[in-house]
C-alpha positions, -999 to 999 in steps of 0.1 A, spaced: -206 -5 -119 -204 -27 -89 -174 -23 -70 -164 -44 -42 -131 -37 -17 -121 -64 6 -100 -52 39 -124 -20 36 -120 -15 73 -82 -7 68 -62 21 63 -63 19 24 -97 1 23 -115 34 39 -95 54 17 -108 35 -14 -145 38 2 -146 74 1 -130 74 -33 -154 52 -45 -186 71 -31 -172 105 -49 -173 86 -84 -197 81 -105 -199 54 -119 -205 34 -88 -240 48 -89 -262 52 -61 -255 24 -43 -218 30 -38 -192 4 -33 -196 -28 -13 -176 -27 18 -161 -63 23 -146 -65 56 -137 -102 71 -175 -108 74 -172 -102 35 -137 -118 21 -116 -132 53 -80 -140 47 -80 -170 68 -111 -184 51 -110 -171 18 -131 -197 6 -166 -182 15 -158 -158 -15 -182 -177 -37 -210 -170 -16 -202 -135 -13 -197 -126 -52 -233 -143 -58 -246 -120 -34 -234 -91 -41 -239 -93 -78 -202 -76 -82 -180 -65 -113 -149 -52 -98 -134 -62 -73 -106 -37 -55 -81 -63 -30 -66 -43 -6 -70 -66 21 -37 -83 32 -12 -94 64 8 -62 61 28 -62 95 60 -72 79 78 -85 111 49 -110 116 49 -120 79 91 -131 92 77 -146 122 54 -167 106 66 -169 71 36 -195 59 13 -179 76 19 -148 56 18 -167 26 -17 -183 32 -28 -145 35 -16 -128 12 -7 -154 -13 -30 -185 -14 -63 -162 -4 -54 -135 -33 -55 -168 -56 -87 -176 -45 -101 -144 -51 -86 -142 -80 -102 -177 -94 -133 -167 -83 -130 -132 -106 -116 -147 -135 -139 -179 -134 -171 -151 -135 -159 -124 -157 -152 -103 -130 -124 -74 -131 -100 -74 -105 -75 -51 -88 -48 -63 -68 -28 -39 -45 6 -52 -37 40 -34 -23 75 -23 -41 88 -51 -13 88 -75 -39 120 -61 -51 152 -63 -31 165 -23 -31 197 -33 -37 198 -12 -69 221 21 -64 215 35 -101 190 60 -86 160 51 -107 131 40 -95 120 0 -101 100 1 -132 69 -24 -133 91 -47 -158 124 -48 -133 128 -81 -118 114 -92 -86 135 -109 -58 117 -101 -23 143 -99 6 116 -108 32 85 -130 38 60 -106 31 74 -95 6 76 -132 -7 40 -137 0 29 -105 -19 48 -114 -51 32 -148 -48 -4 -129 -47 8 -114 -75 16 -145 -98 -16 -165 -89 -34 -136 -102 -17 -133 -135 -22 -181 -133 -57 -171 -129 -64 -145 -155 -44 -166 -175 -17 -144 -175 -30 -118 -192 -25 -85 -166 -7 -64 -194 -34 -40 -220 -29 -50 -254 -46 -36 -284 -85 -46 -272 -99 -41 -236 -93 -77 -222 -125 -91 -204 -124 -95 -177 -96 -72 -165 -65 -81 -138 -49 -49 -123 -15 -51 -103 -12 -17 -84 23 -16 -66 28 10 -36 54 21 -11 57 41 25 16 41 31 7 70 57 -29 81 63 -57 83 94 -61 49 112 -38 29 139 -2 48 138 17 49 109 51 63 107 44 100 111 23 96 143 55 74 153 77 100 144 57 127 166 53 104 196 94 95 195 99 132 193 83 143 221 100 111 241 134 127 230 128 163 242 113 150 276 145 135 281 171 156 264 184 133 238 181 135 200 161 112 180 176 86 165 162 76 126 172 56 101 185 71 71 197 45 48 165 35 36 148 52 9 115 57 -6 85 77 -18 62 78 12 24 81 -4 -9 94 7 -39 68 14 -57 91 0 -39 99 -32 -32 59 -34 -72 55 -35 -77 83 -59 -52 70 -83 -70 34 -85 -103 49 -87 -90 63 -120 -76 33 -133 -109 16 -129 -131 46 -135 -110 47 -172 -127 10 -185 -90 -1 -198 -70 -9 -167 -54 -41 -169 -16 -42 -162 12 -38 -138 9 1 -122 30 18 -99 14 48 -76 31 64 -54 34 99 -46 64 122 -62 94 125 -51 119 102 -28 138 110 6 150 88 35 131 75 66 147 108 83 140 133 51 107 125 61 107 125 100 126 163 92 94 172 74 71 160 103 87 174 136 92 204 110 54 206 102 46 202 142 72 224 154 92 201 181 129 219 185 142 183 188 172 167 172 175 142 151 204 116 145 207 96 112 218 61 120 219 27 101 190 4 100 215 -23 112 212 -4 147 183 -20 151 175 -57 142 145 -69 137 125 -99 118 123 -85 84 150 -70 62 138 -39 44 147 -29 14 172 0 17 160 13 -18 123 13 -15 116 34 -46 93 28 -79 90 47 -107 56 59 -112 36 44 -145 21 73 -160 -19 76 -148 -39 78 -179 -51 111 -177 -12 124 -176 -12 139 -141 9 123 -120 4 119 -83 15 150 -62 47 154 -44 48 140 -9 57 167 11 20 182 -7 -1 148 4 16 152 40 5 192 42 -31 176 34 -32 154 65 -8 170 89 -37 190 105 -55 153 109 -19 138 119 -21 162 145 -50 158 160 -49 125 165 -19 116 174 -10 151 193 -6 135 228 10 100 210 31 79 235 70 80 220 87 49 212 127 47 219 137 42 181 119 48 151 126 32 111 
């Protein structure tokens, strides 16, 4: 099988890469690295070109305008990203037969639920922010283009339209929120203070890695079409988690939960950032959290061991 991932210099897209190398039935050849040479966001047209050439049958999107704050900034600018070019992309799939996985974010949901369960792939969307707007719009021309069809029903559809929802991504490549976390730490101690983080937003932070591993099962099973949600096990707040990484690097430092609200900022997160995991077809969940983030603390650390602190952290 031919697999394509677009935004494969990313954080997720290398992820996916390695994933895709290790499996078998991407053959010899491996997957086809699309960077913006290969599927731009800004020019999403030249996708035409680039499926001829390639000769793919899958296509893995992973490519997007993730910095939230800029998506608020520039709210159509976000959408043309991450909503218009996925539509593209999507035409282009659909019109050739190929399959197609998208991967959006569990910020098209509000988090303004306080049952305690996790939003199930069927809950009802309404995105607090822009990017989170934009993504959900990704979503839906996907589903226009495959016709709507993105749920399995009793025969494999062809071709195939995969929505894989995540949350709280952390893995090697510019600093995500545990290399922030270690840089504010060592900030606090140098100056005697505790570290401020917020604690009323909650979530299941997942593994790049994991993430990756999970979709290269979906496709790697031939019957994948549907909304999924994969994230790691297990939910705590932004400062459950920052306890677990000054924990994991030994800083004595101490921390202070405070309100997002302390700190405005562009975009409005959702304060209940959790999604209940679709079962993966071969009935193993993805591992706990606090297991992914023992797996990459020993990269975390090296690093990001001499990161530069920032005053506040979310």
């Amino acid at each position: 099988m031919r697999v394509a991932v677009t935004g494969a210099g990313g954080r997720l897209g290398r992820a996916l890469m390695a994933a895709l190398e290790d499996a078998p039935f991407t053959g010899p050849a491996g997957p086809i690295a699309w960077g913006r040479d290969g599927f731009d966001l800004d020019a999403p047209h030249g996708i035409d070109t680039i499926v001829e050439r390639d000769r793919v049958e899958t296509v893995v999107h992973a490519a997007a305008w993730t910095d939230v704050d800029g998506c608020a900034r520039e709210p159509s600018l976000a959408f043309r990203r991450n909503a218009e070019a996925t539509g593209v992309l999507a035409r282009a799939c659909a019109a050739r037969g190929l399959d197609l996985v998208i991967v959006s974010t569990n910020e098209v949901f509000d988090g303004r639920r306080t049952d305690g369960r996790g939003y199930r792939p069927e809950d009802r969307t309404n995105p607090l922010n822009p990017y989170g707007a934009s993504k959900l719009a990704g979503e839906e021309a996907a589903r226009a283009a495959f016709g709507g069809r993105d749920r399995t029903g009793g025969a494999r559809p062809d071709p195939q339209l995969a929505i894989v929802r995540t949350a709280w991504l952390f893995g090697p490549g510019r600093p995500d929120f545990p290399a922030k976390i270690l840089g504010a730490a060592r900030r606090a101690l140098e100056i005697g203070r505790p570290l401020q983080v917020v604690g009323d937003e909650w979530g299941s932070p997942t593994y790049v890695a994991d993430l990756a591993e999970g979709i290269v099962e979906l496709v790697g099973s031939g019957t994948f079409a549907g909304t999924h949600h994969l994230v790691n096990a297990g939910v705590t707040s932004r400062a459950g988690w920052a306890v677990d990484i000054v924990t994991r690097a030994a800083l004595p430092v101490r921390l202070e939960e405070v309100s997002a609200a302390t700190w405005p900022r562009p975009s409005v997160a959702p304060a209940w950032a959790v999604l209940e995991p679709t079962p993966m077809l071969s009935g193993e969940p993805l591992r706990s959290w606090q297991e992914a983030m023992a797996d990459y603390a020993p990269t975390l650390f090296r690093e990001h061991g001499r990161s530069t602190a920032t005053r506040s952290v979310r």
